[in-house]
TIVO-2410 file (N, C-alpha, C; in nm, 3 decimals):
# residues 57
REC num residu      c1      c2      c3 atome chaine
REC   1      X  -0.382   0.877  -0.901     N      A
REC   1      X  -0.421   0.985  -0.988    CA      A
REC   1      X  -0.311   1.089  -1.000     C      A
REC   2      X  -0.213   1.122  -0.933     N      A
REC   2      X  -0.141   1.203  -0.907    CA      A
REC   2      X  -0.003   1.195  -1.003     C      A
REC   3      X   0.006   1.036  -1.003     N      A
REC   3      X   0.140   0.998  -1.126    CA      A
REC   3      X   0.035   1.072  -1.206     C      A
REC   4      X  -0.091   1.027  -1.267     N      A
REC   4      X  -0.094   1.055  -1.407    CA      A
REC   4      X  -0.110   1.227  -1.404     C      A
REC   5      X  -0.162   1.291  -1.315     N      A
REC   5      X  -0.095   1.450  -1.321    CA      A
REC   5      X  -0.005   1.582  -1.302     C      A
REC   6      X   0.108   1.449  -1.255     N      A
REC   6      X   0.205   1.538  -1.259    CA      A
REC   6      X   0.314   1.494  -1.353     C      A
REC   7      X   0.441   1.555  -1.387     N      A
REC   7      X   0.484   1.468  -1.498    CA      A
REC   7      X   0.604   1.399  -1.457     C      A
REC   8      X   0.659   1.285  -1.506     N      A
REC   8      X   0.780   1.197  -1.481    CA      A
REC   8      X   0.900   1.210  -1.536     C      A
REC   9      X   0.979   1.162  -1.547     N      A
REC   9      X   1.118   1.206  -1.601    CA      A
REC   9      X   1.102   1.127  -1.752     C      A
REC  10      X   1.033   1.042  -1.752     N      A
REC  10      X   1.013   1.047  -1.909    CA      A
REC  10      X   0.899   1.072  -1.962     C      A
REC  11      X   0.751   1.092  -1.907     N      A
REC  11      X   0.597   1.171  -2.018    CA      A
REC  11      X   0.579   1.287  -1.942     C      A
REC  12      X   0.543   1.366  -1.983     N      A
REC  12      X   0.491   1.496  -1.982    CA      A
REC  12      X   0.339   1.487  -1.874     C      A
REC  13      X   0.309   1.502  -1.729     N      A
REC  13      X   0.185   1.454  -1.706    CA      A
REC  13      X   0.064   1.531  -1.781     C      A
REC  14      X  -0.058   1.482  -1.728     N      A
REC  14      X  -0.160   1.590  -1.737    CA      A
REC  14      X  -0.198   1.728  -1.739     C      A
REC  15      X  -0.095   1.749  -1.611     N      A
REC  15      X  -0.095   1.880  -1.550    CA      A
REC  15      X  -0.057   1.993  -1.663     C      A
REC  16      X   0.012   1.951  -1.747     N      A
REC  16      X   0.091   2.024  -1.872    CA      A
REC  16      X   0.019   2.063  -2.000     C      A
REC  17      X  -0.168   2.002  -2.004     N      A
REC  17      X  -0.248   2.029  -2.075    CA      A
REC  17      X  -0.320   2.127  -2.013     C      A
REC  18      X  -0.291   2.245  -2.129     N      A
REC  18      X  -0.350   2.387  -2.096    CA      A
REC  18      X  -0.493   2.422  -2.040     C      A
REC  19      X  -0.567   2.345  -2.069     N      A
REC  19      X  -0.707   2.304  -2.017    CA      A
REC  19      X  -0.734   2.257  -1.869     C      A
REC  20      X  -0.639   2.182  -1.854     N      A
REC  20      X  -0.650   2.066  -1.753    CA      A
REC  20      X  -0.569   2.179  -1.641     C      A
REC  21      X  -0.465   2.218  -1.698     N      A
REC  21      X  -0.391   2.294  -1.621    CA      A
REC  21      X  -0.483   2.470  -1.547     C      A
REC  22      X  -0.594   2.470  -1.616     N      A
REC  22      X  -0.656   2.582  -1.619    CA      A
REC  22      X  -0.790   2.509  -1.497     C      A
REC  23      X  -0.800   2.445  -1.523     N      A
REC  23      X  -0.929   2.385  -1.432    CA      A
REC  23      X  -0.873   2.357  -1.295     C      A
REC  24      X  -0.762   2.294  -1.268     N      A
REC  24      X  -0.727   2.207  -1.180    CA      A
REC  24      X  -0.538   2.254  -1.176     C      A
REC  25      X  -0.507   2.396  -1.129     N      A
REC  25      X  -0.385   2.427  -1.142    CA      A
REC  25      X  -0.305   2.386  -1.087     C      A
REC  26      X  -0.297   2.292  -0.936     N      A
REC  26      X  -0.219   2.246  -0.826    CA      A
REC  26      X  -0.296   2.086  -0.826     C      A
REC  27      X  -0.226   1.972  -0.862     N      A
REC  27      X  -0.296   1.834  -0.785    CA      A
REC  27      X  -0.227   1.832  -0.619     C      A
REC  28      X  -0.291   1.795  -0.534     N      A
REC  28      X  -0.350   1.781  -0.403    CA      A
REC  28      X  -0.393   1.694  -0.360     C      A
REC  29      X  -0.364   1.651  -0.269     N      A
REC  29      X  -0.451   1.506  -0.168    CA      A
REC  29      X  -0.635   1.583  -0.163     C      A
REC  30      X  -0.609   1.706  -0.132     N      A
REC  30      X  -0.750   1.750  -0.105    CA      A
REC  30      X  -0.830   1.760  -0.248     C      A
REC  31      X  -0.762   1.804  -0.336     N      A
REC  31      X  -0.807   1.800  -0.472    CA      A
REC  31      X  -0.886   1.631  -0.522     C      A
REC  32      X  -0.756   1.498  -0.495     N      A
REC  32      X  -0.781   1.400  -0.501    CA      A
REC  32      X  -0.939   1.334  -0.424     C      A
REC  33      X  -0.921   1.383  -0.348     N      A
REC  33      X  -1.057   1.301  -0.242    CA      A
REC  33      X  -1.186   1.389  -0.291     C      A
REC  34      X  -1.164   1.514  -0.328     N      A
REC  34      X  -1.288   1.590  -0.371    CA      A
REC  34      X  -1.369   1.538  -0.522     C      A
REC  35      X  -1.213   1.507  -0.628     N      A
REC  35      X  -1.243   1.440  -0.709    CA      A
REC  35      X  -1.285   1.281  -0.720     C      A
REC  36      X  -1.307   1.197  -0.633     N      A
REC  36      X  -1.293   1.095  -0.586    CA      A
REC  36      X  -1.466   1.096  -0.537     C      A
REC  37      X  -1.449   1.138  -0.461     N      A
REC  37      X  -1.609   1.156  -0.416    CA      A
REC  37      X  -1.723   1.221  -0.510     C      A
REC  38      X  -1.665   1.307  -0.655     N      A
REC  38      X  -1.783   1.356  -0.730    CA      A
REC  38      X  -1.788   1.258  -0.844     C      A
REC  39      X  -1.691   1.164  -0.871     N      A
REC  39      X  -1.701   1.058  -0.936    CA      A
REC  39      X  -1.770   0.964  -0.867     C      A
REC  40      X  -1.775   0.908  -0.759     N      A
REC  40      X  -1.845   0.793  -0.673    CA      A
REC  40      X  -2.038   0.864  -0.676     C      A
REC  41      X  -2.019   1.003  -0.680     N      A
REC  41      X  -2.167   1.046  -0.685    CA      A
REC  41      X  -2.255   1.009  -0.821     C      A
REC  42      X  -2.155   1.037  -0.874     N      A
REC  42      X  -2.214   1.066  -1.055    CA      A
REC  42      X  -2.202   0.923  -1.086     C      A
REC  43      X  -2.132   0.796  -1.083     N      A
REC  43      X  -2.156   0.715  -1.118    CA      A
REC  43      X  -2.282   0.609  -1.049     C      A
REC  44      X  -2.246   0.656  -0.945     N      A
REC  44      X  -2.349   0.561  -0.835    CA      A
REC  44      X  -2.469   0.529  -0.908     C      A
REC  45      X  -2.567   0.673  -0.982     N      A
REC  45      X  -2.737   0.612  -1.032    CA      A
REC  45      X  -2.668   0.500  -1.176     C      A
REC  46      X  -2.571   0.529  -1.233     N      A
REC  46      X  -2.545   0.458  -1.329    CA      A
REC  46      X  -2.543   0.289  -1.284     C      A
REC  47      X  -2.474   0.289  -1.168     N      A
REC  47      X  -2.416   0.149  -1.126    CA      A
REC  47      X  -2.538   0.109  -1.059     C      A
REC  48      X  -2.571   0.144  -1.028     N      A
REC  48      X  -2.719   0.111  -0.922    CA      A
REC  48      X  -2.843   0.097  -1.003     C      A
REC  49      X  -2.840   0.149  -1.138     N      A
REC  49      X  -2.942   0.127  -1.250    CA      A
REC  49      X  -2.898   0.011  -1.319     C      A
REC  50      X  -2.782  -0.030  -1.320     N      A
REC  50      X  -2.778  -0.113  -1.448    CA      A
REC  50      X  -2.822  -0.260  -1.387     C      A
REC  51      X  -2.794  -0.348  -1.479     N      A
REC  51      X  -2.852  -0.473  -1.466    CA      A
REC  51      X  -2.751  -0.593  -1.582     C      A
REC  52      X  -2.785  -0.699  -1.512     N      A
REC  52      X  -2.693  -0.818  -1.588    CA      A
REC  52      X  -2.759  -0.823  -1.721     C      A
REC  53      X  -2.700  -0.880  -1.830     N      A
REC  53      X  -2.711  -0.878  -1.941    CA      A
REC  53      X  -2.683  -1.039  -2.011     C      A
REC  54      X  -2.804  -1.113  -2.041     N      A
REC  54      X  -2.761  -1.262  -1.992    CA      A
REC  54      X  -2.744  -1.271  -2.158     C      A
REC  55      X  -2.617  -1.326  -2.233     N      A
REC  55      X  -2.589  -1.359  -2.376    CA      A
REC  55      X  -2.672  -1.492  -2.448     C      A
REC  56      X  -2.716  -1.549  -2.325     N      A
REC  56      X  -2.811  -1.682  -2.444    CA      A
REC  56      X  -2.926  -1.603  -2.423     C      A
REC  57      X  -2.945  -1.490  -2.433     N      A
REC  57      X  -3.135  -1.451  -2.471    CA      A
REC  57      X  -3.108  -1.460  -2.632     C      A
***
């Protein structure tokens, strides 16, 4: 996650969108794992609700 927010010698990262840069001003290992864990929360009822989807019905 960190390539894509900081920037490289050739793209501009994330970090450089005024928004992004306003929410989230420093990326961080601690930043990373915090974000990491509220994604694993929020997706979990999604993944845990869904179900196979069989194409010969």
């Amino acid at each position: 996650m960190a390539e894509c927010f900081n920037d490289s010698y050739l793209f501009p990262g994330e970090g450089n969108d005024t928004y992004i840069a306003r929410v989230w001003p420093q990326w961080n290992d601690e930043l990373a794992q915090a974000a990491s864990q509220l994604a694993g929360r929020v997706l979990q009822a999604a993944i845990l609700g869904s179900e196979v989807v069989d194409d010969d019905a």
